[in-house]
Rosetta silent file (secondary structure, phi, psi, omega in degrees, C-alpha in Angstrom):
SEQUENCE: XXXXXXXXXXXXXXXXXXXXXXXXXXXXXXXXXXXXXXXXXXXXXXXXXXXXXXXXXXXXXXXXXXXXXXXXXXXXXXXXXXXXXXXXXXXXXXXXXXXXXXXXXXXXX
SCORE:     score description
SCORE:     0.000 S_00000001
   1 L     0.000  -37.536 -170.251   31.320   -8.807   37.704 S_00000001
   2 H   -66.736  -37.295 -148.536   33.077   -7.434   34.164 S_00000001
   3 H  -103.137  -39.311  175.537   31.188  -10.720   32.372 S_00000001
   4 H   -52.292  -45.223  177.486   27.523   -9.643   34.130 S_00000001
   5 H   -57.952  -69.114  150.854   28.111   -5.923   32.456 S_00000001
   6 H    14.809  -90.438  178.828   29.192   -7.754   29.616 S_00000001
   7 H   -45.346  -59.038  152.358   26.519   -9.548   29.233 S_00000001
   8 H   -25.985  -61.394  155.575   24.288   -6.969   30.047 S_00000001
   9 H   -40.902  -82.026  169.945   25.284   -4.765   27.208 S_00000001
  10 H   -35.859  -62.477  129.376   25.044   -7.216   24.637 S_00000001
  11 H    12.393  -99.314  162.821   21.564   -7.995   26.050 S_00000001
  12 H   -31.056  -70.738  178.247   20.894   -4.251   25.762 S_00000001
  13 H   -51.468  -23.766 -174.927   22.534   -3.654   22.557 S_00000001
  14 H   -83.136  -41.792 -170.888   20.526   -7.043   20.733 S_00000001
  15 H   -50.207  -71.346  174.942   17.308   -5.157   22.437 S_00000001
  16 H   -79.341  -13.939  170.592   17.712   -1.645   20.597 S_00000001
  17 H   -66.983  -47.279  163.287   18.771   -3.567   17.821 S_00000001
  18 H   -62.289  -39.455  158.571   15.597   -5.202   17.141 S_00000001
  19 H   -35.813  -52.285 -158.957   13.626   -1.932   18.062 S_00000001
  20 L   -62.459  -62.416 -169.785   15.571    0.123   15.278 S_00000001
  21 H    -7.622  -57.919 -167.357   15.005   -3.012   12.831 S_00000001
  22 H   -91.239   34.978 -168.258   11.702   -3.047   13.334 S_00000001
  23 H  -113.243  -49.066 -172.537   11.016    0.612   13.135 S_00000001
  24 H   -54.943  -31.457  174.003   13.217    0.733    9.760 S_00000001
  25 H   -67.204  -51.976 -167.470   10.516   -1.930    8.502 S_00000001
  26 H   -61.383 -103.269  162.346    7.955    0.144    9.405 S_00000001
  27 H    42.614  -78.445 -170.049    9.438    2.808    7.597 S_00000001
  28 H   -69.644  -67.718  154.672    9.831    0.964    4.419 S_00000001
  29 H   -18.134  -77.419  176.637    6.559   -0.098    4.685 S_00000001
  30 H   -43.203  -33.928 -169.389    4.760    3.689    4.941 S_00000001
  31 H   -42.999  -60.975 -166.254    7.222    4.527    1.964 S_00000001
  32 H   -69.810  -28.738 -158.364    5.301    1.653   -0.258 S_00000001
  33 H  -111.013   23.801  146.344    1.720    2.444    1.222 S_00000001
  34 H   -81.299  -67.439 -163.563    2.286    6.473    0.109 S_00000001
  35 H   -52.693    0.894 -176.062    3.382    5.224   -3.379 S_00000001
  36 L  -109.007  -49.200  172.546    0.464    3.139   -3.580 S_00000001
  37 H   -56.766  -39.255 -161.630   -2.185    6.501   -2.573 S_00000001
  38 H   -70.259   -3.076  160.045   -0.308    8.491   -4.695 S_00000001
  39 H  -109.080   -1.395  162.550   -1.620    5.793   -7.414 S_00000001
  40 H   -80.694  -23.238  177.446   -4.869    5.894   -6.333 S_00000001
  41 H   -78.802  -31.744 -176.847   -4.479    9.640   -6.975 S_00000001
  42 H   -86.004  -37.520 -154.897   -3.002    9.108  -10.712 S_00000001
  43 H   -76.661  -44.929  177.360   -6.271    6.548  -11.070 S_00000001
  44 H   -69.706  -21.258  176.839   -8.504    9.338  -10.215 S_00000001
  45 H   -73.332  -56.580  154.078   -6.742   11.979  -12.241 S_00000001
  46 H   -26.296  -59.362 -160.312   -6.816    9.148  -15.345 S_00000001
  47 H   -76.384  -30.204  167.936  -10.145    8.537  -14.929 S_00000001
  48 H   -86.074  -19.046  147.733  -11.390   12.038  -15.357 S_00000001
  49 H   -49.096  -50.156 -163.517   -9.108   12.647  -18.221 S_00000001
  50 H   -70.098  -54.610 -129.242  -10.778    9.319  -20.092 S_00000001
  51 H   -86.595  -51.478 -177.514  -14.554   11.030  -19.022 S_00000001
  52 H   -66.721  -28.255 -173.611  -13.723   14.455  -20.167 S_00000001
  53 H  -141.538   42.730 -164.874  -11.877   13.730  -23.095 S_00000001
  54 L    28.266   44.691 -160.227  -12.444   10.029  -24.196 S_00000001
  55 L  -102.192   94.800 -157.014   -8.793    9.119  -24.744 S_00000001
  56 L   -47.609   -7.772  151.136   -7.748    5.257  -24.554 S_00000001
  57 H   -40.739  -54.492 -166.180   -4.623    6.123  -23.199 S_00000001
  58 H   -75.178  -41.019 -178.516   -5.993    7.396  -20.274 S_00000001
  59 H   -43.779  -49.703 -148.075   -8.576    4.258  -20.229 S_00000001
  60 H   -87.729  -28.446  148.451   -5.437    2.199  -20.472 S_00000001
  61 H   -48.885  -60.363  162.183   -3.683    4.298  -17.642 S_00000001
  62 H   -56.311  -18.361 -172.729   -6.365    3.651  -15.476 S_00000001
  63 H  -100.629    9.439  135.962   -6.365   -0.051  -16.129 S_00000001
  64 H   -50.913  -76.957  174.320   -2.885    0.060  -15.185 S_00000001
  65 H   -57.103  -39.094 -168.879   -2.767    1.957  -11.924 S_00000001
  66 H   -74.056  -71.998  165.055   -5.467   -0.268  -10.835 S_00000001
  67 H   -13.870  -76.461  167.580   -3.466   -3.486  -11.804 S_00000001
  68 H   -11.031  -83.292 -175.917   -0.785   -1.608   -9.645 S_00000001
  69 H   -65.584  -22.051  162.750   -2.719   -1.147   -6.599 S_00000001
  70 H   -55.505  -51.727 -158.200   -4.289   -4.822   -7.020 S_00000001
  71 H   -98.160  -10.646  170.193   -1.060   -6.435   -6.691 S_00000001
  72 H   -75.500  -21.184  173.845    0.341   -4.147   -4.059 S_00000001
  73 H   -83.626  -37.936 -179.057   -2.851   -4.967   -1.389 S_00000001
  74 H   -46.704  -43.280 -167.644   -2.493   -8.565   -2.578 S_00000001
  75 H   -75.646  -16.410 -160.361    1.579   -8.383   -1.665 S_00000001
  76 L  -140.301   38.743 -157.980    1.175   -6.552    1.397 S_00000001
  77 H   -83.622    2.232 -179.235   -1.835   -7.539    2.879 S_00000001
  78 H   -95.919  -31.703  157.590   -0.628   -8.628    6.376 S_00000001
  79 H   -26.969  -88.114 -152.261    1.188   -5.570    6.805 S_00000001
  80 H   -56.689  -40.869 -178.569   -1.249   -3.525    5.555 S_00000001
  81 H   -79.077    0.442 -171.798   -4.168   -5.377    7.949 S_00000001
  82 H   -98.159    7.141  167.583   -1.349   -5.035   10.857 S_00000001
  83 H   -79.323  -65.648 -166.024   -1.520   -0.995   10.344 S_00000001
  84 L   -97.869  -26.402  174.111   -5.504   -0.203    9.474 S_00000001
  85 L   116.138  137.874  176.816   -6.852   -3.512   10.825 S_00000001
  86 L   -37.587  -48.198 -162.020   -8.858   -6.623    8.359 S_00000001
  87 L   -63.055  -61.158  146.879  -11.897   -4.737    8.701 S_00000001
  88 H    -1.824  -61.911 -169.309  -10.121   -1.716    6.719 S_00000001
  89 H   -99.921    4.626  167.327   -8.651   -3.536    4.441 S_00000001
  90 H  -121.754   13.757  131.375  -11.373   -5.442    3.222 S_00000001
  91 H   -56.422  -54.409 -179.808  -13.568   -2.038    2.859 S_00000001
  92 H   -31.524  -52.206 -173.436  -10.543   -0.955    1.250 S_00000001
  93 H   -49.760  -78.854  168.178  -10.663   -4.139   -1.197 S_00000001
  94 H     1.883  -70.706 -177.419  -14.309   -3.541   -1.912 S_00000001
  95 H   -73.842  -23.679  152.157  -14.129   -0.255   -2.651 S_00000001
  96 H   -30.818  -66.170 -168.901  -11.322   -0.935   -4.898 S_00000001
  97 H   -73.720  -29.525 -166.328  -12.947   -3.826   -6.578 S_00000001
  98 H   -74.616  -19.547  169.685  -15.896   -1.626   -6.883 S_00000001
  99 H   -54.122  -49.236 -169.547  -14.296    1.267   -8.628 S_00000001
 100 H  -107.147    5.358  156.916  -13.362   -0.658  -10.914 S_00000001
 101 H   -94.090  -28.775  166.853  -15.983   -2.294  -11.729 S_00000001
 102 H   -64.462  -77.358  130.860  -18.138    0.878  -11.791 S_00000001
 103 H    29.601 -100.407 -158.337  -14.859    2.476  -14.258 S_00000001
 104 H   -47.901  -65.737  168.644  -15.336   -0.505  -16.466 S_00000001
 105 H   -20.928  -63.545  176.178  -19.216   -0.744  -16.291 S_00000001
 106 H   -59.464  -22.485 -174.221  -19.240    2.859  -17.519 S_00000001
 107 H   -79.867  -94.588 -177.071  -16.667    2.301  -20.329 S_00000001
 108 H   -59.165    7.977  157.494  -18.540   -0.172  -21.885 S_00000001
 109 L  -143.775    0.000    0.000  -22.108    1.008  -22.007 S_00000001
């Protein structure tokens, strides 16, 4: 009877262990997908600094931040589609790619 409890525990105990785990992932995860809006936020701040006051810094800041946010949906993209969903994340992409092609577009003509 002592080795069924036994058992039983350990059972239990492997059980919430994998819960916390994966909750601590998530976790870690939200951490990374703030620090990546909060660079979508310096790209937008950047970008109206270059428009208002032409300064290649800021141009260079924006091409930066972008870079950033490029390689973090590339790095995290199963994650990221197991949160908001494919369809999300490839509006996300889009709008992304398009920003910065619009950015650039504008820069140069």
């Amino acid at each position: 009877m002592f080795g069924i409890y036994s058992l039983l525990m350990i059972l239990l105990g492997l059980i919430n262990y994998c819960g916390v785990n994966k909750i601590t992932q998530n976790f870690i995860f939200l951490e990374k997908y703030s620090d990546f809006l909060n660079d979508i936020l310096e790209i937008r701040r950047y970008e109206k600094n270059f428009l208002l006051n032409y300064k290649n810094k800021s141009y260079k800041n924006v091409l930066d931040y972008l870079e950033r946010t490029r390689k973090f949906l590339k790095k995290n993209k199963g994650q990221i589609c197991h949160f908001i969903g494919e369809k999300v994340y490839k509006k996300l992409t889009n709008q992304k790619d398009g920003l910065f092609g619009d950015f650039h577009y504008y820069i140069t003509h």
